[in-house]
Phi, psi and omega in degrees: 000130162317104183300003172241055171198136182264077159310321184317124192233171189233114174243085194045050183101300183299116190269144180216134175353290197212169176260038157281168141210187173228165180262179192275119192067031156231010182232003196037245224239035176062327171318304171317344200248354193294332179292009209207315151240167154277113174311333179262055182223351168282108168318341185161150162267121150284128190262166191320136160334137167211151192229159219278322183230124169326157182221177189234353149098202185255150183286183176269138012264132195225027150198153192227109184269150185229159188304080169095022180191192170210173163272150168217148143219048148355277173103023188046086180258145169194182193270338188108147214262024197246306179304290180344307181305297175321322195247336182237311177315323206271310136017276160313282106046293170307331189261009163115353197291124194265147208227128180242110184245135176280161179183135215228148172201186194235358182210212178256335208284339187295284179326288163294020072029269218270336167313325190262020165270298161299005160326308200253007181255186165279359146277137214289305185211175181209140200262119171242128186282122162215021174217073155248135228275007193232004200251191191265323195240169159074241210321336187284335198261339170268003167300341204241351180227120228267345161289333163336295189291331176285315170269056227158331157253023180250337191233342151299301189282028192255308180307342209215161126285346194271174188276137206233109193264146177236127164285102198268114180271146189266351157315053192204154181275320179225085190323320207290334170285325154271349171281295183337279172340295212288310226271318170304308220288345195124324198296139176298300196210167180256171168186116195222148043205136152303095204315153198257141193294155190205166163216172210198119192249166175242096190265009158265323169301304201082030163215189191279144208278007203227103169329324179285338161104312182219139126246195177290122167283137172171151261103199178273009196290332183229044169289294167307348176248341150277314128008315169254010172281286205303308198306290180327299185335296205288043209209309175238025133237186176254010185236159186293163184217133198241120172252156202197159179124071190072050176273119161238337186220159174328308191310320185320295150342256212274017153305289213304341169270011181251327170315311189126011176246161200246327147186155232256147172235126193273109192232243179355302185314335201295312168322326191264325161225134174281349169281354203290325191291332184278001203257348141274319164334310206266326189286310182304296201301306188271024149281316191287346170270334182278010153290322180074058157232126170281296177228103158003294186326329210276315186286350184260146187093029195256053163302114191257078201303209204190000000 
């Protein structure tokens, strides 16, 4: 980073490098991507979804590309946050990495749970997944209901002293009511947008190309609806916002800061160059000298809508 340019962002108490990051299950547990980049050059990981017991996840096929994006019904396959703690956090660590663990569960008793299992670690914050949009049971169903969404961050944040993001489904009628929920509840940040549900046929079989029947979208195909989620958001609350959903490019970057997220996560692209976050990271820095913004910071929300 250029020393007279500020990168630095505040995500509730976290402070992190710069506002890349990345999302949670496209990037698994950071080894992968180390042949390709340096990791401790990332503002944060979220690292892959972990649920309280390995899980082995939804069968195949559970991914599918689509017209400018792709599908997923992963189904949160991981090892269980206990390996995690053991195998991968310690991993992560050496390198230098602000380590964000997503954690997805099926009931609240789950969710406080795996808090006071991370709790007690070197991990920086914890991202709770409750809109994930492929698995049958939990997450899809405490996302969507915005009393839910308050208790269920109201008794998480009971759980934990680390700073605490709630993951937001875009699967919904009015996103600006479930952020509101989450921010009474308690939650440090917000991080939108999830993926939106889709399905994808196969017209010679006649049936659907994903075993799960429907999964998650997501690329630049939902950009634009995430762009306008963050905005809504960022309208009625007060707490920072990590906004996603089809970042592929710089430009890609500071719409979503301009929207009103403080700083941003790279999930689809990563799959297409395993370099694109440090190769914005070098693009971000030189928009900000030839614009002459000294700190990131100074643009975001600064959108002038009409």
């Amino acid at each position: 980073m250029t020393k007279s340019l500020n990168t630095t962002v505040d995500i509730g108490g976290l402070r992190i490098n710069n506002p890349i990051t990345v999302a949670s299950g496209t990037f698994g547990f950071g080894r992968e991507y180390e042949n390709f980049i340096d990791i401790s050059k990332l503002g944060g990981i979220m690292a892959k979804g972990l649920t309280l017991k390995p899980r082995e996840g939804n069968p195949t096929p559970r991914i599918a590309e689509t017209s400018s994006g792709m599908l997923n019904s992963v189904g949160l396959e991981n090892p269980g946050v206990e390996y995690f703690v053991k195998n991968e956090l310690p991993y992560l660590k050496s390198k230098g990495v602000t380590v964000i663990a997503n954690i997805s569960g099926n009931t609240v008793e789950e969710y406080c749970e795996m808090c006071n299992i991370l709790d007690n670690t070197k991990t920086d914050a914890i991202e709770m997944n409750i809109s994930c949009p492929n698995v049958k049971q939990g997450g899809v169903a405490f996302g969507t209901d915005k009393d839910i969404v308050y208790n269920i961050t109201k008794e998480v944040r009971k759980s934990t002293n680390k700073p605490l993001i709630v993951k937001l489904s875009p699967n919904v009628t009015d996103i600006r009511e479930i952020a509101k929920s989450a921010q009474k509840g308690g939650a440090d940040g917000l991080s939108l947008i999830n993926t939106l549900l889709g399905m994808a046929v196969n017209i010679k079989s006649r049936r659907p190309i994903l075993r799960n029947n429907v999964g998650g979208l997501s690329g630049p195909a939902i950009k634009p609806v995430a762009l306008r989620m963050v905005w809504q958001v960022s309208q009625v609350v007060d707490i920072p916002i990590i906004g996603m959903g089809g970042i592929s490019t710089v430009e890609d970057i500071i719409e979503f800061l301009l929207v009103g997220a403080s700083a941003i996560s790279i999930g689809t692209a990563n799959f297409i160059n395993p370099r694109v976050t440090t190769d914005l990271l070098k693009e971000l820095e030189k928009y900000m000298i030839e614009n002459e913004i000294k700190d990131i910071n100074d643009i975001v929300g600064k959108i002038k809508p009409y």
